[in-house]
C-alpha positions as CSV (number, residue, x, y, z in Angstrom):
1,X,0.0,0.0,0.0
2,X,1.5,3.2,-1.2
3,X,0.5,6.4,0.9
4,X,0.9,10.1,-0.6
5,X,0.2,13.1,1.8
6,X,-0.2,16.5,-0.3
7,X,-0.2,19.6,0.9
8,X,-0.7,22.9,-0.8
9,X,-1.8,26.9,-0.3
10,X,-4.4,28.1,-2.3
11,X,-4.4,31.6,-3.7
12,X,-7.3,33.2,-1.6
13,X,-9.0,34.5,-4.9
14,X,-9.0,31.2,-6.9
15,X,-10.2,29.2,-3.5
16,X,-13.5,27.9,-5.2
17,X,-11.5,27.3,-8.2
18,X,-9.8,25.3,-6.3
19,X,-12.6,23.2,-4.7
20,X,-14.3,22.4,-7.8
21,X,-11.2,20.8,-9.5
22,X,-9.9,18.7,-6.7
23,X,-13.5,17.5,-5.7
24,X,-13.7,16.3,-9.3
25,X,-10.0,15.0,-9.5
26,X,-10.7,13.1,-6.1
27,X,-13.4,11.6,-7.2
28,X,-13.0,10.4,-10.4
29,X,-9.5,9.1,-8.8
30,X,-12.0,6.6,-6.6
31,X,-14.1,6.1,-9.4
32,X,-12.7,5.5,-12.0
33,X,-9.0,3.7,-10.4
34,X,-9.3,0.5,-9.2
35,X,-5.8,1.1,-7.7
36,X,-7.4,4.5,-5.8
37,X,-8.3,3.5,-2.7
38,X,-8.7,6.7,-0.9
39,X,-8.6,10.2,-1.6
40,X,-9.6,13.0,1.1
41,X,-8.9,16.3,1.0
42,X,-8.8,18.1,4.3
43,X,-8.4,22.2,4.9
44,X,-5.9,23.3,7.7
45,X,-8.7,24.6,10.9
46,X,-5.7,27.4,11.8
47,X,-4.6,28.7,8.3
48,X,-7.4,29.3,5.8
49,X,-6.6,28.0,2.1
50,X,-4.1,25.4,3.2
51,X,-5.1,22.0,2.1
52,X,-4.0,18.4,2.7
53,X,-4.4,15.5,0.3
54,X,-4.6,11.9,1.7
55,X,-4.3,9.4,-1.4
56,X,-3.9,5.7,-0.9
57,X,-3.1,3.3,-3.4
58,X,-2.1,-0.5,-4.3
59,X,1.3,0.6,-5.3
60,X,3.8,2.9,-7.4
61,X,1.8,1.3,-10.3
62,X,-1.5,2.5,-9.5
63,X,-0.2,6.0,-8.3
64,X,1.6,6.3,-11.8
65,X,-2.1,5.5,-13.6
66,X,-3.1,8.0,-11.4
67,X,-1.0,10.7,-12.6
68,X,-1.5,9.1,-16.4
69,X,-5.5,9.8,-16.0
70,X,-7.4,12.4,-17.7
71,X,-8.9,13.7,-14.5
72,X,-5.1,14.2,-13.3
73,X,-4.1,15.6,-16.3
74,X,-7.3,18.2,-15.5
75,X,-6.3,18.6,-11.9
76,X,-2.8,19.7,-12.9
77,X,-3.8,22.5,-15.4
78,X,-6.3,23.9,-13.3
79,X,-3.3,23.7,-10.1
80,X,-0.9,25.8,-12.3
81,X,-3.2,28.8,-11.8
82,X,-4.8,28.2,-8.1
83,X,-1.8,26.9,-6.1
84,X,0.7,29.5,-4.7
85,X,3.2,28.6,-6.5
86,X,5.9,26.6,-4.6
87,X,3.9,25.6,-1.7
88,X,2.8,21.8,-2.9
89,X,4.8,19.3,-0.6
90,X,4.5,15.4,-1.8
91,X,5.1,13.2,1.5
92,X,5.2,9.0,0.0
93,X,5.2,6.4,2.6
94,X,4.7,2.2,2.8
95,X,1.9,1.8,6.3
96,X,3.7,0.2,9.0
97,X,0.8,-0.6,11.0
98,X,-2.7,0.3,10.1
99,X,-5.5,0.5,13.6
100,X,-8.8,0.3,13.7
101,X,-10.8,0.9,16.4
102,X,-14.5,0.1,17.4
103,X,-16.0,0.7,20.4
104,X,-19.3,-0.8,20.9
105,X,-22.1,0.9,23.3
C-alpha cells in the first residue's frame, strides 16, 4: 500500500477554483481507479486556504495510472493557476501498521 500526503496553499482569490477541480480530480481518482483507494482532502482549521491531500493506493503502479489519467491531467492544469506557486509538498510512505478501532455501546 502506497500512501501520498499532499499539501498545498491556495491563492485566496481562486479558493472555489480550487474546490471544484480537486473534488472532481478526487473523485473520479476513486471512481474511476481501481488502484485509488482513498482520496480526502482536508483544509488546515488554523490557516485558511491550506489543504491536505490523503491518497492511498495499491502501489507505485496504481499512483503512476493516477498521474496518467485524464482527471489528473485536469487537476494539474487547473493547479498551475490556483496553487501558490511553490507551496505543494509530496510526502510518500509504505503503512507500518494500520489500527482500527471500534467501540461498541
Amino acid at each position: 500500500m502506497l500512501n501520498l500526503l499532499v499539501s498545498v496553499n491556495v491563492r485566496a482569490d481562486k479558493r472555489e477554483q480550487f474546490l471544484t477541480a480537486i473534488t472532481l480530480n478526487a473523485a473520479a481518482s476513486v471512481r474511476e481507479e481501481p488502484g485509488c483507494f482513498q482520496f480526502d482532502v482536508f483544509e488546515d482549521e488554523s490557516e485558511p486556504n491550506r489543504f491536505f491531500f490523503y491518497e492511498r493506493y495499491t502501489d507505485r503502479a496504481a499512483f503512476d495510472a493516477h498521474k496518467a489519467s485524464d482527471h489528473f491531467t485536469a487537476w494539474r492544469a487547473a493547479a498551475a493557476d490556483v496553487l501558490v506557486p511553490g507551496s505543494q509538498r509530496n510526502t510518500f510512505g509504505t503503512a507500518v501498521t494500520t489500527v482500527i478501532d471500534s467501540v461498541s455501546a
